[in-house]
C-alpha positions in Angstrom: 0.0 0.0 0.0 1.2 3.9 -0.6 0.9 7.2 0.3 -1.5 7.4 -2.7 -3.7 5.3 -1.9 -3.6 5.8 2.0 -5.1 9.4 1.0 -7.3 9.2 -1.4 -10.8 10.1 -1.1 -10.0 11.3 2.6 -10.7 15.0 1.5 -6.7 16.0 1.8 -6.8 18.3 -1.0 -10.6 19.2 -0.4 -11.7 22.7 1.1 -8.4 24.7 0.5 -9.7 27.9 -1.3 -13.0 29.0 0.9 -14.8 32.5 0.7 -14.5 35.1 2.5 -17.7 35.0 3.8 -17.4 31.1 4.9 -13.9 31.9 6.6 -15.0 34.3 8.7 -18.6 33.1 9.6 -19.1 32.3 13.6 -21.7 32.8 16.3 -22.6 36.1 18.1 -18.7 37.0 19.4 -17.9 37.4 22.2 -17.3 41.2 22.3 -15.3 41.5 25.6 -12.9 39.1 24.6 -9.5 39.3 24.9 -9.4 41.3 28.1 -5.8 40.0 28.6 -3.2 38.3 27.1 -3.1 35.2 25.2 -0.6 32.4 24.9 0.1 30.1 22.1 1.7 27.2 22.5 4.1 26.0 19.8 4.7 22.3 20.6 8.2 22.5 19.0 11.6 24.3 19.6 11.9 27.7 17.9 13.7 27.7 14.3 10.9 25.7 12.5 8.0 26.7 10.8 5.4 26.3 13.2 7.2 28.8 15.1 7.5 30.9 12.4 4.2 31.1 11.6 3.2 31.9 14.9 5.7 34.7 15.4 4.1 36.1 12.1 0.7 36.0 12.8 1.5 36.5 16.6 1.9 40.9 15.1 -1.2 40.7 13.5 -3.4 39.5 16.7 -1.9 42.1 18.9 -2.3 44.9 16.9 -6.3 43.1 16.0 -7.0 43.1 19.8 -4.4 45.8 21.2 -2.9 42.5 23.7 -0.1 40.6 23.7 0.4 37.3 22.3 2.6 35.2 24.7 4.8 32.6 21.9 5.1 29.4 24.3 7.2 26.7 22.8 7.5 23.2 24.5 9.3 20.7 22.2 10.1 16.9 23.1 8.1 13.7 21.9 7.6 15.1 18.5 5.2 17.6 19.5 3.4 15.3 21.8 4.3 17.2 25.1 3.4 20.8 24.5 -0.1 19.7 22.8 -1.1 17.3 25.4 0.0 20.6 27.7 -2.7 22.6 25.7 -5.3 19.9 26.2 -5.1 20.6 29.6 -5.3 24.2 29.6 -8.2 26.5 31.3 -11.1 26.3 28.4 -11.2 30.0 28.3 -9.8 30.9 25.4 -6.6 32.3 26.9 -4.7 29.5 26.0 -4.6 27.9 22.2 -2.5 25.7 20.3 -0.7 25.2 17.2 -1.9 22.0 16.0 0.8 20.2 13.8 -0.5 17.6 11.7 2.4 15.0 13.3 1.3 15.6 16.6 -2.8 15.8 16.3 -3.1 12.9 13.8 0.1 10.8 13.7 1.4 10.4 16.6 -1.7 8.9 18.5 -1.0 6.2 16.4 2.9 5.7 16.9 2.7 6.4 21.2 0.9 4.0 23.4 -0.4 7.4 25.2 0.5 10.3 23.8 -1.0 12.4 26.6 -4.3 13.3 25.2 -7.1 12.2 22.4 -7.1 14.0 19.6 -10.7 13.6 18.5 -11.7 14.1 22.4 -9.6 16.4 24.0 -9.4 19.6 21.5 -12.1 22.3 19.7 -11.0 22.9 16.5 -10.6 26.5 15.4 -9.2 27.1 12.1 -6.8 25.4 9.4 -3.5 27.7 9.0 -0.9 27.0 6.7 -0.2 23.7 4.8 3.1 22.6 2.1 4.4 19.8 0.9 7.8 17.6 2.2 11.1 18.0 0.9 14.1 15.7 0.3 17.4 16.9 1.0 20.5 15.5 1.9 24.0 16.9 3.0 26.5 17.9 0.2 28.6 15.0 1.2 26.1 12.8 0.2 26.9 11.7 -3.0 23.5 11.4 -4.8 22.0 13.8 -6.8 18.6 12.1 -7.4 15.9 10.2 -5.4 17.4 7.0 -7.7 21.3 7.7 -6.8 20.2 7.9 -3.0 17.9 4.6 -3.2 21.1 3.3 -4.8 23.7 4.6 -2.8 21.3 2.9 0.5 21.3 -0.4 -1.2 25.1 -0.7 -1.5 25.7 0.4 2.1 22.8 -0.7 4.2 22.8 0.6 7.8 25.3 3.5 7.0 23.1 6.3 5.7 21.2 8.5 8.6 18.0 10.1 8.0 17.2 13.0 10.8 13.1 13.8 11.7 11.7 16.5 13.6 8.2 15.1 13.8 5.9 12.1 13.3 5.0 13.1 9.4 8.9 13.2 8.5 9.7 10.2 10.3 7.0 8.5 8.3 8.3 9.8 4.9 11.5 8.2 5.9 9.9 4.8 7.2 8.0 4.9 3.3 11.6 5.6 1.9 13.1 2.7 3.1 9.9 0.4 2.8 9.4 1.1 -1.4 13.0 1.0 -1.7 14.1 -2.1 0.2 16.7 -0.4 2.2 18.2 0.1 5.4 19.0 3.4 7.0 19.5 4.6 10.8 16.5 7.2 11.8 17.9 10.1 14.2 15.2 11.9 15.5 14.8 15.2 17.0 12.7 17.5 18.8 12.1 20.4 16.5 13.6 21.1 12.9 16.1 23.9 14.4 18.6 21.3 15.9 17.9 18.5 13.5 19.1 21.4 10.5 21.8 22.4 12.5 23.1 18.6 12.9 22.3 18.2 9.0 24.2 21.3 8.0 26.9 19.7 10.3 26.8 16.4 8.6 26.5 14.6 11.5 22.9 13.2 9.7 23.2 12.8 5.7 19.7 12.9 4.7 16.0 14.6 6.4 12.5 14.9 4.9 11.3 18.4 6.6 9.3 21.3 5.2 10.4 23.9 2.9 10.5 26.4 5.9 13.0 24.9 7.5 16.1 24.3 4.3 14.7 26.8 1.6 17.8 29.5 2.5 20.3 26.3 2.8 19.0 24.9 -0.5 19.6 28.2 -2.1 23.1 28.9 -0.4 24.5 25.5 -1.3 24.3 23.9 1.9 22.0 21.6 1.1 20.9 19.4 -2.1 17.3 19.1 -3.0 16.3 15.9 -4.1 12.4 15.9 -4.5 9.6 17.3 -3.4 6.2 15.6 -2.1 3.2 16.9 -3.7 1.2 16.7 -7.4 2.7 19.3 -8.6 6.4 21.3 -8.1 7.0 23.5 -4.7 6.8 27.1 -6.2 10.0 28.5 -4.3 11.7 25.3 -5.6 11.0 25.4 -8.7 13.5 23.1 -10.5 12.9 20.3 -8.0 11.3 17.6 -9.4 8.6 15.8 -7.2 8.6 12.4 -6.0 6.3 11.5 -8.8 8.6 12.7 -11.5 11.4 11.4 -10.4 9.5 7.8 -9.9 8.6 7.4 -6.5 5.1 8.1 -7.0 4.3 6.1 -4.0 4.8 9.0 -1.8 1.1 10.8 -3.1 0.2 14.0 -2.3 1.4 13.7 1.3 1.6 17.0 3.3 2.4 18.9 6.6 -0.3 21.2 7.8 -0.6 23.6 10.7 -3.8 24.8 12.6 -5.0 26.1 16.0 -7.0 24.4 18.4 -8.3 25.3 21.9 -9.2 22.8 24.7 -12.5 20.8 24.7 -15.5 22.7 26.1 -14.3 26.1 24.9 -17.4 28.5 24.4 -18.4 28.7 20.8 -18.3 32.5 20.9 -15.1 32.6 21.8 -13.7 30.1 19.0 -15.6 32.2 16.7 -13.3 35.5 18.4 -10.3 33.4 17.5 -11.7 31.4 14.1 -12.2 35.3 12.8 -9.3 37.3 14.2 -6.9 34.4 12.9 -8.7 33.7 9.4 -8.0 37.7 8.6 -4.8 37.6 9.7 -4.0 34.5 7.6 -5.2 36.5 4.6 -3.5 39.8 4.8 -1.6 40.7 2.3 1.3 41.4 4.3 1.2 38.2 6.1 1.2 36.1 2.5 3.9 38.1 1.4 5.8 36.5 4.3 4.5 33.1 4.2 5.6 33.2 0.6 9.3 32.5 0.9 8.9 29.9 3.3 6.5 28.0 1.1 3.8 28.3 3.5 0.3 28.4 1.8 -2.5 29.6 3.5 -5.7 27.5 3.9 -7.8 29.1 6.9 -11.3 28.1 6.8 -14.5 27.2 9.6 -14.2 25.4 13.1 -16.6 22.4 11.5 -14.1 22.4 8.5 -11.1 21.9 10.5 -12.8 19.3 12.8 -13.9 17.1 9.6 -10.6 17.8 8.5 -8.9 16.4 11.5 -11.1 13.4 11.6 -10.3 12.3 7.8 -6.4 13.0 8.0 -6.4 11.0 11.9 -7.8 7.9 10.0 -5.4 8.2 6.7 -2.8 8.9 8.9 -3.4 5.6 11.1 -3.1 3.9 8.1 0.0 4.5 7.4 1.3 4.1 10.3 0.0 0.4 10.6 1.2 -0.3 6.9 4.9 1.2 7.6 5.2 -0.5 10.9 6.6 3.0 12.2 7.0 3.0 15.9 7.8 6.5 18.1 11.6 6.9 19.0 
């Protein structure tokens, strides 16, 4: 079984380019709210692009509601700790989450207990950002192509490393070394700034991460781009080929995406407060113009849109986890 299949029909593409009108739509707001301020949590180290985009967008809500934004990140367990520190916060509002696709619909299905239930423990607010994965691999590495590294892995099993920062890479990986019959030694991380610095170091040879994290290493030299995941080519890598086209089509249309979420039982006026306030800022221009270069493509859209969405990636996601055999490290 692939990526491919794993997805399809499971509404992964679906719902990307809403309205204005159906972003911003909520219940009667609730007008007296925030009165103080509010703290994101950022369940990775800073340097990666969930904390970029929260730095970003963190501008944008202080200057909508005149408080500040409070950037809390708490790595470790591939995002597992700081979200299941989210599930647990006070249901007022105050405090929200960045919901990374790894650690809301992967991981519950690579950790015995991850510390929460996905599908239980959150109220989904809004979709924010979503792009495709990214092959690259240390200069040293001597393989300019998806085929030369399959090769290069088959004449030297065990001695090529492959760093991860979260669940979704580590699974890319796994699906690496499953479709091409090889055997390579996973390093993982806790967020994509140390595993880049370690790469850049080439104390790890190869990582499947996010644009956001290599684009500027890529471009500098530093780092070879192999492929990309996707249907169709990474705009700010334009003349890497995806997966597809170089002949791993097995890998799909696989995807990271980012999102907020507040703990369960959070009033419905107030997730509309947040759904709105974070659905403009998403959209400004100024805010795209940012996102652009780290290959960040906005996708904000309704609280029921993000929960279905949660519940169709959770299941794809399970399955393939069971069909790669990947296990939390």
């Amino acid at each position: 079984m692939n990526f491919t299949q794993l997805f399809s029909g499971c509404g992964f593409a679906q719902a990307v380019a809403l309205g204005a009108a159906g972003i911003f739509s909520s219940p009667a707001l609730a007008a007296d709210f925030p009165e103080k301020p509010v703290r994101i949590i950022v369940p990775f180290p800073p340097g990666g692009g969930t904390d970029a985009l929260v730095r970003i967008l963190a501008g944008k809500l202080t200057d909508a509601w005149n408080q500040q934004i409070i950037v809390d990140n708490r790595g470790g367990a591939q995002g597992s700790l700081g979200t299941a520190l989210g599930a647990k916060a006070p249901a007022d509002g105050y405090t929200i989450t960045l919901g990374h696709s790894g650690a809301l619909v992967i991981n519950p299905h690579m950790y015995n207990n991850p510390g929460y239930d996905t599908l239980k423990d959150f109220t989904p607010i809004t979709r924010g950002t979503e792009m495709p994965y990214v092959l690259v691999v240390h200069p040293s590495v001597p393989a300019k192509s998806v085929t030369e590294l399959a090769q290069l892995a088959k004449a030297h099993p065990g001695k090529l490393t492959f760093a991860s920062t979260s669940a979704g890479p580590q699974l890319m990986g796994e699906l690496f070394r499953l479709t091409t019959k090889t055997q390579m030694v996973h390093v993982p991380y806790k967020g994509a700034g140390p595993a880049v610095i370690d790469l850049l170091g080439g104390h790890v040879g190869i990582m499947f991460t996010v644009p956001t994290s290599v684009n500027p290493h890529i471009r500098g030299g530093k780092l070879r781009a192999l492929a990309v995941s996707g249907s169709k080519r990474e705009e700010s890598l334009p003349d890497v080929p995806t997966m597809t086209e170089a002949g791993f089509k097995d890998f799909g249309d696989a995807r990271e995406w980012y999102g907020f979420v507040a703990p369960a039982g959070t009033p419905a006026d107030v997730v509309g407060r947040l759904n709105t306030a974070l659905g403009r800022a998403l959209v400004a221009p100024d805010v795209a113009k940012r996102l652009q270069p780290l290959a960040q493509k906005a996708v904000p859209g309704s609280a029921v849109e993000f929960g279905d969405y949660i519940r169709a990636q959770y299941l794809s996601w399970g399955r393939a986890v069971k069909s790669t055999g990947a296990k939390a490290e």
